[in-house]
Structure formats: C-alpha cells, structure tokens
C-alpha positions as CSV (number, residue, x, y, z in Angstrom):
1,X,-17.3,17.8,9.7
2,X,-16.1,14.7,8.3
3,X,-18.5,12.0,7.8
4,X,-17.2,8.7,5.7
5,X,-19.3,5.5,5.9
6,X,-17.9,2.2,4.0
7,X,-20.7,-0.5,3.1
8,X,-18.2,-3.4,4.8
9,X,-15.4,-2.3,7.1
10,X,-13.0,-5.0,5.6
11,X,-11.8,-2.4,3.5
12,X,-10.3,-0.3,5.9
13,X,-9.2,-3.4,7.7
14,X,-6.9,-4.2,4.8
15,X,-5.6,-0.5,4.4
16,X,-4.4,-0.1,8.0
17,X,-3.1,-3.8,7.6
18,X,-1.2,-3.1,4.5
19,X,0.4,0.2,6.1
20,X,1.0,-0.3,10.0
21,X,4.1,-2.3,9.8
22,X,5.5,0.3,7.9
23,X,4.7,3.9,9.7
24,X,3.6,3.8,13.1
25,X,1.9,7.6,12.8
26,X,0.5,9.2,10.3
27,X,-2.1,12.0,9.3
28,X,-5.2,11.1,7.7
29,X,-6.1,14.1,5.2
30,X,-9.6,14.3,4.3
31,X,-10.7,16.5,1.8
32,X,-14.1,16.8,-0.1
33,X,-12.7,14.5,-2.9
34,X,-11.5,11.6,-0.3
35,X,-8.9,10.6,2.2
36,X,-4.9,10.6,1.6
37,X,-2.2,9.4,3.5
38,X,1.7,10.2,2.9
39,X,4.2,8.7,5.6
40,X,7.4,7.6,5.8
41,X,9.1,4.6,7.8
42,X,11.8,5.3,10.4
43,X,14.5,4.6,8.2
44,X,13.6,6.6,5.6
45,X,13.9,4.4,3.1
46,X,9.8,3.8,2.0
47,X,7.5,6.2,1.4
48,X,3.8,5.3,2.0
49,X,1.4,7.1,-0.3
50,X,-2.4,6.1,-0.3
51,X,-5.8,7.4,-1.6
52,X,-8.9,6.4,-0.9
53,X,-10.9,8.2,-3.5
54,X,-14.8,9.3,-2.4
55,X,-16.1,6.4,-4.2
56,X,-14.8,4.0,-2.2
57,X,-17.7,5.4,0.3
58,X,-21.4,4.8,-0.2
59,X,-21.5,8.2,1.4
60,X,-19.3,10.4,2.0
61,X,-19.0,14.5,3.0
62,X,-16.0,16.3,4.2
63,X,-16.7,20.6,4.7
64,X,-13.7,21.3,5.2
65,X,-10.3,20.1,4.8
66,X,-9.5,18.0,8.2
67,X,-6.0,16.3,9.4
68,X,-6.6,13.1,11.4
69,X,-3.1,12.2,13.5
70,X,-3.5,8.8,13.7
71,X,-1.4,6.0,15.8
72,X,-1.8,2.6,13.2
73,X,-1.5,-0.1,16.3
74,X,-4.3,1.6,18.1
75,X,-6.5,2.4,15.2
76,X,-5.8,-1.3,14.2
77,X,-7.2,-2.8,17.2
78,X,-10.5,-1.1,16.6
79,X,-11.0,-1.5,13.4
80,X,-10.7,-5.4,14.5
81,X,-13.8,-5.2,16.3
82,X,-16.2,-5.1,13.8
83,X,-17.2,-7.9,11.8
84,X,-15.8,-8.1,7.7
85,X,-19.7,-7.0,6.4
86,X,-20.3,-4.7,9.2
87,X,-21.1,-0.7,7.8
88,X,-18.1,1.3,9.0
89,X,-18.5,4.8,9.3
90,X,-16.1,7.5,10.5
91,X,-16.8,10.6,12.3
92,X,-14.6,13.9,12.7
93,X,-15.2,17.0,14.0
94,X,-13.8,20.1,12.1
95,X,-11.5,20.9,14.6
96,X,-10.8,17.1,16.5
97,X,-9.3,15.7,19.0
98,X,-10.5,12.3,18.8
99,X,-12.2,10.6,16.0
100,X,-14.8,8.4,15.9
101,X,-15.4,4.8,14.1
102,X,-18.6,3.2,14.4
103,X,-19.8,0.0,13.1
104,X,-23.6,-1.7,12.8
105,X,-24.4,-5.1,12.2
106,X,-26.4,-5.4,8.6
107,X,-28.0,-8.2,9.9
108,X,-28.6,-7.3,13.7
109,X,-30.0,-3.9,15.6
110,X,-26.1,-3.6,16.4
111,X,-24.0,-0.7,16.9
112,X,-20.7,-0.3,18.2
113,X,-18.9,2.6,18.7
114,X,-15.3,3.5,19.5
115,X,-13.1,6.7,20.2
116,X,-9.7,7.1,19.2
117,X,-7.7,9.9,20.9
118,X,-6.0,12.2,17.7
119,X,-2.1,13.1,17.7
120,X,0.1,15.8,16.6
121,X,2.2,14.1,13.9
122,X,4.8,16.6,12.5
123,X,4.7,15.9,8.4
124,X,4.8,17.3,5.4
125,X,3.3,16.7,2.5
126,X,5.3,16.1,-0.3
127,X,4.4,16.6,-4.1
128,X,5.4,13.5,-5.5
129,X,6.3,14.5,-9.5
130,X,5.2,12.1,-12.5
131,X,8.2,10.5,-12.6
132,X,9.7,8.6,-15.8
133,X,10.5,4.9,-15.3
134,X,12.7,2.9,-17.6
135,X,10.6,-0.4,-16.9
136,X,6.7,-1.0,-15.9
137,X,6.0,-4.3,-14.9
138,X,2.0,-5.6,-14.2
139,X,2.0,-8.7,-12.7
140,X,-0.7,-10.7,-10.4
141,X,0.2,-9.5,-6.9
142,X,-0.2,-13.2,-5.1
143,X,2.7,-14.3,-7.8
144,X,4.7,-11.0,-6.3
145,X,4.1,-12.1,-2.9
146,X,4.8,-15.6,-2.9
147,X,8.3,-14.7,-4.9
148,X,9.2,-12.3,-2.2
149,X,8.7,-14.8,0.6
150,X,9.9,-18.1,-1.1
151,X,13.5,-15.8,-1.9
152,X,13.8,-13.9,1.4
153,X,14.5,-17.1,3.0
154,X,18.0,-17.2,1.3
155,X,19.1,-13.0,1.4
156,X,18.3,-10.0,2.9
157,X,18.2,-8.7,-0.5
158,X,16.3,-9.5,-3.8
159,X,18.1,-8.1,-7.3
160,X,15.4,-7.4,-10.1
161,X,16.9,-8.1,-13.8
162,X,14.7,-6.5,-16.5
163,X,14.8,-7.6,-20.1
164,X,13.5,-7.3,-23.3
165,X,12.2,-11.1,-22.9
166,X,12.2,-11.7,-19.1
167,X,12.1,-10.4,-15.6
168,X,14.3,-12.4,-13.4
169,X,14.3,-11.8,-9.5
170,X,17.3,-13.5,-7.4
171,X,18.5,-14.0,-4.1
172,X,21.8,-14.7,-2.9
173,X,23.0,-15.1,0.5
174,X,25.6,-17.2,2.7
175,X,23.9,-20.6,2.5
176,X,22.5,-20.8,-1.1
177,X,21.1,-18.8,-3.7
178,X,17.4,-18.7,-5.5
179,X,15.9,-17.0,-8.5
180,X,12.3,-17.2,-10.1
181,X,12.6,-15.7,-13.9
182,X,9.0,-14.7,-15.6
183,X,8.4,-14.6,-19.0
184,X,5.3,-11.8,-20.5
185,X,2.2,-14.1,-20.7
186,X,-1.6,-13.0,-21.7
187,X,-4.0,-15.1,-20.6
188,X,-6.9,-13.7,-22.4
189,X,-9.6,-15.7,-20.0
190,X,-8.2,-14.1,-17.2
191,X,-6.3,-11.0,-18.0
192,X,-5.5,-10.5,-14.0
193,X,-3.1,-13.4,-14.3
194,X,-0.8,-11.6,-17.1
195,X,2.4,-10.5,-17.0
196,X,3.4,-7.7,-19.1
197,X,6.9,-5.9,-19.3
198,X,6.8,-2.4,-20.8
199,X,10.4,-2.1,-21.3
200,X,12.7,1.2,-22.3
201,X,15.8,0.5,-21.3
202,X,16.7,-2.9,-19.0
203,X,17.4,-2.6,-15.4
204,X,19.3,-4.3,-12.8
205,X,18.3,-3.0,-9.3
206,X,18.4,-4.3,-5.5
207,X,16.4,-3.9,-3.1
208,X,16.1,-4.7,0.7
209,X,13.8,-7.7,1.2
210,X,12.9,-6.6,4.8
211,X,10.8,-3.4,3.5
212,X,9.6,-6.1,0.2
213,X,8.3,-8.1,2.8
214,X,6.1,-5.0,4.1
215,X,4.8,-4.1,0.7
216,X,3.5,-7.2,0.3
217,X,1.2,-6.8,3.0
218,X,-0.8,-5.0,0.6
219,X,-1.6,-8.2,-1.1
220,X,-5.4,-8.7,-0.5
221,X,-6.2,-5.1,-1.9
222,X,-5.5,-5.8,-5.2
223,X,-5.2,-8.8,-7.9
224,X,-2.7,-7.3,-9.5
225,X,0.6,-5.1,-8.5
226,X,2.4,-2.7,-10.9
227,X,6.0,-2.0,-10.6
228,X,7.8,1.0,-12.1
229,X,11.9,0.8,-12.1
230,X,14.7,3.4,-13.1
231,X,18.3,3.0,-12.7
232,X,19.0,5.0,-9.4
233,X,15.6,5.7,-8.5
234,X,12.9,4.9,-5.8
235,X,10.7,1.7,-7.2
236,X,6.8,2.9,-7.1
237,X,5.1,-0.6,-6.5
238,X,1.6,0.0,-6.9
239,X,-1.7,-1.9,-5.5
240,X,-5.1,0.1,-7.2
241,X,-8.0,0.0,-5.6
242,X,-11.2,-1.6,-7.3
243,X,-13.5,1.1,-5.7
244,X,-11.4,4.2,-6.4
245,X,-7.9,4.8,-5.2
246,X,-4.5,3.4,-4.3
247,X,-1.9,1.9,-1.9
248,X,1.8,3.0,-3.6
249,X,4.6,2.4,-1.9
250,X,7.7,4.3,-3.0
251,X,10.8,2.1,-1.8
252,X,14.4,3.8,-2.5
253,X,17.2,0.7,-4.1
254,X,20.5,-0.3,-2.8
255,X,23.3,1.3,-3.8
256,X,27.1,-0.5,-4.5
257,X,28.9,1.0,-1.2
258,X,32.0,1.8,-3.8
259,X,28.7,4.2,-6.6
C-alpha cells in the first residue's frame, strides 16, 4: 500500500496549484523512492514533469509500485480543505480505485478525511534524455514572474535574447512594445537574489506567453527558477524543491512560419 504523510499540507497545495492549469489528468506514480508525475497539456506544447522525492515526507512507504489517475480540479478542491499546517497524509491501496487524503489539526483532536474516485488516464511515460543546452540561466523566480506578467500585457509572445553580458526578454504587440534586460549580479548576502548566465553559444528564442503565464504558477515552490535554452529546442524551466524534488516544465518555442 501507499502510505505518504507531509508535516503541513501547503506543500501539496502548491504542487497541484502549480500544475492544474496546465493538465487536467494525470497519473500519480508512486514508487518506494517517491511520487512522479509526467503530463502533457492539450496542445501539446508543455510537458509537466515533477518529483517529489521521499524526503519531502516525514514518513513515507510505498510496497509496491502504484498509479494514481488523478482529475487536478477535483483533487484541488480537497486539498483546499485542510488548513496550511495541517499533517496531510495520503492513503492507496495496492490495487485502488479511490484514494484517500486525510488531514488532522496539530493543534486540535481534528481529523478530516476525504475520498477521491481514481481514473484511467491513458499515458506514457517518457524517458526524458540529459539534454545539452546552449544557455542556463538561474535567476530569483518572483523577478521571472513579475517580468512575465508586466510584458504579457503587450504580446502574446515573449522573445528571450541571451548574451555574453545580458539577458534581455521583450514583448511586442499591436499597441506598444516592452522589454526588461538583466545584467549577471551576485549578491553575496543573499545568493537567492543572483542572476547568473552560463553561456555557450547566445540564443534568441520565442515563446508563447499564455503557457509562461502557467509556469509561473509554480512561483511559491521555489526562490529561485533555472532556465535551460537551445536553439530549436524545448526550454526546461525548472523550480527545485527545498525538501527533495522538482516542478520542470518542458515548454517547446515558436517557430518562424517560413523555418
């Protein structure tokens, strides 16, 4: 059976948060070692690819390996009825239909407990290779987000510019256009708020700010994001988890209609 039990369900809270406007479905793999998840959105365009590593658990024990078909917008409203610092503990048969997620109050004689019907989701899991990127970017992931929103007001797109000495993101659409350039900065006090640019070869990619926007949802997991660019290549933005794991999202550029 599977038997996984965060200290504070805010955690999970964040995860399915971070992932439900992107895939609706997906399958929960549990294995002895911890919980993936690989989905892709309807349009085939981002690829969802998360680990929650066992030590993300205070205790954890999985006998065998167990799939967990799992609808994101009902899973979401339970998880949303226990409190942020409430223990969170899920529950699987080895053979489920229905999985179970139950809370308890650290602070009263609480317990809640809810059932979530399981479904068949067809998917399979791809083995995503190592792959070699011409650019890696760390950067703080609030500075990401707040780029992404402040410029998707102007395109549906947002070009990324890598060079040597700067990474410039820009924005252009009908009624104006916008760009924020960063410069690599170490700030030794708090090394969370660097920028650093591991740089090849530049690139010059677009992507669509719609599915940005999505990844960015991701925020609150992680102070800091790292994005890995290659000319004609899916982006791997990338959110690690402090207690053992990570949110990456895989998200495929635009191409010139005339390439």
């Amino acid at each position: 059976m599977l038997e996984g039990k965060f200290d504070e369900s805010t955690l999970l809270k964040k995860i399915v948060d971070a992932i439900k406007d992107c895939v609706k479905l997906c399958n929960f793999n549990c294995t002895e070692h911890g919980i993936t998840v690989q989905a892709v959105d309807d349009s085939r365009v981002l690829l969802v690819s998360l680990l929650v590593g066992q030590t993300a658990f205070s205790e954890y024990r999985c006998d065998r390996d167990i799939t967990l078909g799992i609808d994101l917008d009902s899973f979401s409203k339970i998880i949303k009825c226990g409190n942020n610092e409430d223990y969170l503990t899920l529950l699987a048969e080895d053979s489920p239909d229905a999985v179970m997620t139950i809370f308890e109050d650290k602070k009263k004689e609480r317990v809640s407990e809810y059932s979530l019907k399981l479904m068949n989701i067809d998917s399979e899991f791809l083995k995503i290779d190592d792959m070699e990127y011409d650019t890696v970017i760390n950067m703080p992931s609030t500075e990401f987000a707040k780029i992404v929103r402040d410029l998707k007001n102007m395109s549906e797109s947002l070009n990324i510019i890598v060079t040597k000495d700067s990474v410039k993101f820009t924005s252009e659409g009908e009624s104006g256009s916008g760009s924020v350039v960063l410069k690599p900065y170490t700030d030794m006090d708090k090394p969370e708020e660097s920028v650093t640019v591991h740089l090849d070869q530049p690139v010059d990619l677009t992507f669509g700010l719609k599915y940005l926007n999505d990844i960015i949802k991701a925020t609150s997991l992680s102070g800091t994001i790292t994005i890995k660019l290659a000319d004609k290549t899916p982006a791997l933005f990338e959110y690690k988890l402090d207690v053992g794991g990570y949110l990456r999202f895989y998200l495929a550029p635009k191409f010139d209609e005339d390439e």
